[in-house]
C-alpha positions as CSV (number, residue, x, y, z in Angstrom):
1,X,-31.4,-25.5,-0.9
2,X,-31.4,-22.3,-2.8
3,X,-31.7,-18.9,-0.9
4,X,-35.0,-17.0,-0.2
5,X,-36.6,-15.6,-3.2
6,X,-40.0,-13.7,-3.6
7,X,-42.8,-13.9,-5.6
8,X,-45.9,-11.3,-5.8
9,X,-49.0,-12.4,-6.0
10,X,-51.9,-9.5,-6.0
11,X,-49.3,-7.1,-4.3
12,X,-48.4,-9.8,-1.7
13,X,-45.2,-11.2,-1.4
14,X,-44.8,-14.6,-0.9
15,X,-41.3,-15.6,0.2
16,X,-40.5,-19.2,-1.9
17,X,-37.2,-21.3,-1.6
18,X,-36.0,-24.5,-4.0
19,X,-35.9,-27.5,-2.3
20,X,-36.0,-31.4,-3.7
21,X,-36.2,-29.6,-7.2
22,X,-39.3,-27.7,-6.8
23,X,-40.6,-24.6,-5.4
24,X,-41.5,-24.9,-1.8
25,X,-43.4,-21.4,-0.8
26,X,-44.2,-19.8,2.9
27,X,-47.2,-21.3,4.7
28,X,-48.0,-18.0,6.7
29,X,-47.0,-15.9,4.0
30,X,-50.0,-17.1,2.0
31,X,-52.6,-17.5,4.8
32,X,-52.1,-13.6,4.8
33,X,-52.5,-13.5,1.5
34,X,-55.6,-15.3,1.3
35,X,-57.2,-14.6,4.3
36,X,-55.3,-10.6,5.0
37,X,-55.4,-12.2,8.9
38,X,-52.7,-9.8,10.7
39,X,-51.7,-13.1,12.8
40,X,-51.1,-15.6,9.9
41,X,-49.0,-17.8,12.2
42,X,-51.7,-18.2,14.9
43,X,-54.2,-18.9,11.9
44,X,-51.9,-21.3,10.5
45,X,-51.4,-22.9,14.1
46,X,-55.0,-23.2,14.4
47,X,-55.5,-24.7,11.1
48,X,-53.1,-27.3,11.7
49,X,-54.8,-28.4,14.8
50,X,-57.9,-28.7,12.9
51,X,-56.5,-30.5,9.8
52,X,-55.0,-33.5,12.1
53,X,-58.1,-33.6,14.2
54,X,-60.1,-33.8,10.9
55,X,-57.9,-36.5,9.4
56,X,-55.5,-34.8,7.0
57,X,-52.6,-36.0,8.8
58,X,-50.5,-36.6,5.3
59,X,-50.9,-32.5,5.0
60,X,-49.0,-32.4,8.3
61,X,-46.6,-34.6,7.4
62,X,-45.9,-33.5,4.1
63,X,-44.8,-29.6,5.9
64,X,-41.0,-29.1,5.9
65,X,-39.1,-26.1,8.1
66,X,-37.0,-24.1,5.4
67,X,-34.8,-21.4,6.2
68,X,-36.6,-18.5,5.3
69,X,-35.6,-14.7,4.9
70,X,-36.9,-12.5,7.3
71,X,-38.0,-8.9,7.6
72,X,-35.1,-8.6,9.9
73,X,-32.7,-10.2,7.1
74,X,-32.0,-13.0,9.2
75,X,-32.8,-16.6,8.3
76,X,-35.2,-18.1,10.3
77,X,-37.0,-22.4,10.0
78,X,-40.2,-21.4,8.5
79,X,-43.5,-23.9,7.5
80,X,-42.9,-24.4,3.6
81,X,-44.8,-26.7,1.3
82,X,-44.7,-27.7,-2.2
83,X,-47.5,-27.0,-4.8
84,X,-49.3,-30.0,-3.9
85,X,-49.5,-29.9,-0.2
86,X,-50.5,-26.2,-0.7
87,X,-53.3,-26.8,-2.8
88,X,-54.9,-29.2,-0.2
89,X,-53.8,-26.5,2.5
90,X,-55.8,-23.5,0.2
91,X,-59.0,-26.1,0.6
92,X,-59.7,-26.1,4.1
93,X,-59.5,-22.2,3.6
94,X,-62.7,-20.7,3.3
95,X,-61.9,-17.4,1.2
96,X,-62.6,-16.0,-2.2
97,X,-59.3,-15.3,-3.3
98,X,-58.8,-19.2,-3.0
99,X,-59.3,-20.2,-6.7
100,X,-57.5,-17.3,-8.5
101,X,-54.2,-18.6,-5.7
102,X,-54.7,-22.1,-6.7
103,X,-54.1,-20.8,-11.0
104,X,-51.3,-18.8,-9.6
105,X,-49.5,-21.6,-7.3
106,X,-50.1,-24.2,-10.9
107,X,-48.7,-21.2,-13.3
108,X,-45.8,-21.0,-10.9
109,X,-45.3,-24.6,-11.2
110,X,-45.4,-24.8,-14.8
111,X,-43.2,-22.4,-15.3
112,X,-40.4,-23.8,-12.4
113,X,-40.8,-27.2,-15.0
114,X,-39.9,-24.7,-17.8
115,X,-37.1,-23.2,-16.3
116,X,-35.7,-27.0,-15.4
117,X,-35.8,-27.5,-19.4
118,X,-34.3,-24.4,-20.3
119,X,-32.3,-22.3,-17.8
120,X,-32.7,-19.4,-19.9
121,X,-36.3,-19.1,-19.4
122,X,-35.6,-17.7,-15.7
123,X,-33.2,-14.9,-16.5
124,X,-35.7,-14.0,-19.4
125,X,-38.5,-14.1,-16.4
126,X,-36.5,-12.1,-13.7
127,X,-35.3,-9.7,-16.5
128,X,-38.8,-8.9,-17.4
129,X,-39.9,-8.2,-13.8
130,X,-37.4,-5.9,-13.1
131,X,-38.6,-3.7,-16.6
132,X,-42.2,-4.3,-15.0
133,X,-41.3,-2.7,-11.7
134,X,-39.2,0.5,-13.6
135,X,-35.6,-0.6,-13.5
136,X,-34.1,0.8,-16.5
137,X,-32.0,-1.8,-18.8
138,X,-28.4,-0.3,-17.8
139,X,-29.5,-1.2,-14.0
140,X,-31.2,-4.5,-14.8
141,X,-27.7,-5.6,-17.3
142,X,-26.0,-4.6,-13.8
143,X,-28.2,-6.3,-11.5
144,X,-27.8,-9.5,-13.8
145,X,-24.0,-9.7,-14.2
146,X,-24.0,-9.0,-10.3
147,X,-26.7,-12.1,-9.6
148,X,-24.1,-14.3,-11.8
149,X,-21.0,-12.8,-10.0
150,X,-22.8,-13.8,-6.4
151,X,-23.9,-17.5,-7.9
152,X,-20.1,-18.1,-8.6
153,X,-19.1,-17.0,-5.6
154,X,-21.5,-19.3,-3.5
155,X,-20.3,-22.3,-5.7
156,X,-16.6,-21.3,-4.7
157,X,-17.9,-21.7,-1.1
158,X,-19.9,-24.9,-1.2
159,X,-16.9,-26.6,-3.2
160,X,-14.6,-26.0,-0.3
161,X,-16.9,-26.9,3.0
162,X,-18.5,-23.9,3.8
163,X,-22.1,-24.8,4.9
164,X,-25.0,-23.1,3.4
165,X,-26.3,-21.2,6.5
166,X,-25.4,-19.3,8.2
167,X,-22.0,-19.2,7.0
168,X,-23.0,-17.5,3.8
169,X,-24.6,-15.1,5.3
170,X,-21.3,-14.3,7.9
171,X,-19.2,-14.2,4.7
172,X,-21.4,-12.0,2.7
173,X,-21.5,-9.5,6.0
174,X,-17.5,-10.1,6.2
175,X,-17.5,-8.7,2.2
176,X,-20.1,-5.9,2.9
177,X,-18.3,-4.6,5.7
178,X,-14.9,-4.2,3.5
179,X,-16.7,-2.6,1.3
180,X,-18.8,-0.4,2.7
181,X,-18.4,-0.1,6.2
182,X,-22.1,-1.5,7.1
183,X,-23.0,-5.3,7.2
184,X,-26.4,-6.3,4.9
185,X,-28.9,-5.7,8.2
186,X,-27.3,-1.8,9.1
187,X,-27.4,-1.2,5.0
188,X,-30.8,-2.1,5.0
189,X,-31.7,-0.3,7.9
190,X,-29.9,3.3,6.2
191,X,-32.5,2.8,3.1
192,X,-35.4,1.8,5.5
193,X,-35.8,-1.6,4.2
194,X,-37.2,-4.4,6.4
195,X,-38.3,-7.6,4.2
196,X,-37.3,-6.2,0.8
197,X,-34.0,-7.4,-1.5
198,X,-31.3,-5.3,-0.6
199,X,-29.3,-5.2,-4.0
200,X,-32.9,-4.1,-5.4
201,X,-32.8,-0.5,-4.0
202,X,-29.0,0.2,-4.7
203,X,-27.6,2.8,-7.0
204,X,-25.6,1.8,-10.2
205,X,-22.6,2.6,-7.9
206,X,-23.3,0.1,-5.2
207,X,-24.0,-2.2,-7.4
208,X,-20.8,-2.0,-8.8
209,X,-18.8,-2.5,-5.6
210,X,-20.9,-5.1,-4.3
211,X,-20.0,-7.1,-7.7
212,X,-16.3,-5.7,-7.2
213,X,-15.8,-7.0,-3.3
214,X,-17.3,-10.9,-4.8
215,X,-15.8,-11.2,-7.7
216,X,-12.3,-10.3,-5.4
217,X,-13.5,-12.3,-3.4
218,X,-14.0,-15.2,-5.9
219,X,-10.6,-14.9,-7.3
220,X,-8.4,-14.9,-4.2
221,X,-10.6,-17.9,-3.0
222,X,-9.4,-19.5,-5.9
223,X,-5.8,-18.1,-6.5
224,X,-5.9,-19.0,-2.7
225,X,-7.4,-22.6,-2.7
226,X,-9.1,-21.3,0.6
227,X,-10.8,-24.2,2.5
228,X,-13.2,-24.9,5.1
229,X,-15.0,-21.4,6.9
230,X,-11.5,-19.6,8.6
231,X,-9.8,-19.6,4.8
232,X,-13.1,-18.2,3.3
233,X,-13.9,-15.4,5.9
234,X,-10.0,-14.3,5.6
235,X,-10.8,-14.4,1.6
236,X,-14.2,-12.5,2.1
237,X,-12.8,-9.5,4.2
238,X,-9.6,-9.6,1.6
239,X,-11.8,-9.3,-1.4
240,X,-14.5,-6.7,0.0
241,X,-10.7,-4.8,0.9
242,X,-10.1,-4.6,-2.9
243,X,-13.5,-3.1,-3.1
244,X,-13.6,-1.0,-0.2
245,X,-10.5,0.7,-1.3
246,X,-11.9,1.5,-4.7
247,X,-15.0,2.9,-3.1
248,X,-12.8,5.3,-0.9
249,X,-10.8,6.8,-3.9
250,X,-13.5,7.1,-5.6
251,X,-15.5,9.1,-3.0
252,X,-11.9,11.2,-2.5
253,X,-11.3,12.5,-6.0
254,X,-15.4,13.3,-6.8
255,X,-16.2,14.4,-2.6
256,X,-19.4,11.9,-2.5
257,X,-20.3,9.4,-0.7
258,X,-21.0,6.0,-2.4
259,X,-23.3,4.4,0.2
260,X,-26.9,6.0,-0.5
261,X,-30.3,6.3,2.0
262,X,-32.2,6.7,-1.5
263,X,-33.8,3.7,-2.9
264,X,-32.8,3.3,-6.5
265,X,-35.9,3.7,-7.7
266,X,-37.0,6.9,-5.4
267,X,-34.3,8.7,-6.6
268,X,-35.3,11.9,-8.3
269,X,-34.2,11.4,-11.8
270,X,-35.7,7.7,-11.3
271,X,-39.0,9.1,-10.2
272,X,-38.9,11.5,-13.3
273,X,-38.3,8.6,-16.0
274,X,-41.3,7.0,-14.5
275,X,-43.4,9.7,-14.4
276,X,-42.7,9.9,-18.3
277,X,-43.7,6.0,-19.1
């Protein structure tokens, strides 16, 4: 299973996750999207007592618990489906937004086929998102080499026993610490974040590091043949070192600090840029 990833639908974000090949997407996340309930997972609790007692016990059984992001940036079993399972969810929902969901859920589809086909597609996709949202194309280039350095990094782990959580997530705290001297939750906290990507709202500067302390840590996992979780956290902390030390000179010769409250793109020459498109 792939880590959490979001899609926007109407300003809404839906948290999604690849599992079995396809996109599986959060249950409670889209009852608030449909229905803009405030308690989506008593809703969804209701309507699950209601679609057994009516029948639809397939619906039921075709729900799997996937490790979800949260807002906390903890991983949590969440209520998933697939496309299919959603749509006869989205039936037994009686709201307007309904139909224009159901061409967004088979547009998401389609283009997960695509993607299968031709990898390329996806980068193409996330690249244009970013531009849509106001990244500029030196921090997108930077946010793409560092989404490639983290994917090598994770296959470095699952090749040599490290489960997928939460072990990932203790390495990737192990590296951020080195680095910065705050784990992913206490960064996100400093830039008042709660559900939102972290690496989203960094600087060109912490992006840098943070692709500095994993691709160290890639190569002395390597160099290292580091096996099993002990080997790897020794490698993590050793890599986000490299990083961390980097960071400190650099914040010693130019007397600032690296690590940033401000969003990237709330920063004021960012706002500026955008005010001008």
């Amino acid at each position: 299973m792939e880590s959490t990833k979001i899609a926007v639908f109407k300003g809404k974000e839906i948290r999604k996750t690849i599992h079995n090949n396809e996109w599986w997407f959060s249950i409670t996340d889209i009852i608030e999207a449909l229905t803009g309930n405030e308690r989506p997972r008593k809703y969804w609790n209701d309507l699950k007592k209601k679609l057994i007692k009516e029948g639809y016990s397939e619906v039921s059984e075709k729900i799997g618990q996937l490790k979800l992001q949260a807002s906390d940036g903890k991983n949590y079993f969440t209520d998933c489906a697939s496309t299919e399972t959603l749509f006869r969810i989205i039936q037994t929902i009686p709201s307007p937004k309904a139909e224009p969901f159901k061409r967004w859920l088979a547009r998401v589809g389609y283009e997960r086929i695509q993607e299968i086909e031709d990898p390329e597609l996806a980068t193409k996709r996330t690249r244009a998102i970013y531009k849509a949202k106001g990244y500029s194309d030196d921090w997108i280039e930077k946010r793409m080499r560092g989404i490639a350095i983290r994917e090598e990094l994770t296959d470095e782990w699952k090749k040599r026993g490290v489960a997928d959580e939460p072990e990932y997530a203790i390495l990737t705290a192990e590296i951020s610490k080195a680095t910065f001297g705050l784990t992913p939750s206490q960064y996100k906290r400093l830039k008042g974040l709660k559900r939102e990507n972290l690496r989203d709202h960094m600087n060109d500067l912490e992006l840098i590091f943070s692709m500095l302390g994993e691709a160290a840590t890639s190569e002395i996992t390597r160099n290292r043949d580091a096996q099993g979780f002990v080997e790897n956290k020794q490698a993590a902390v050793e890599g986000g070192e490299v990083a961390g030390k980097a960071r400190k000179d650099l914040e010693t010769k130019t007397g600032k600090r690296v690590v940033s409250r401000q969003n990237y793109l709330q920063s004021p020459q960012n706002k500026k840029l955008l005010s001008e498109k």
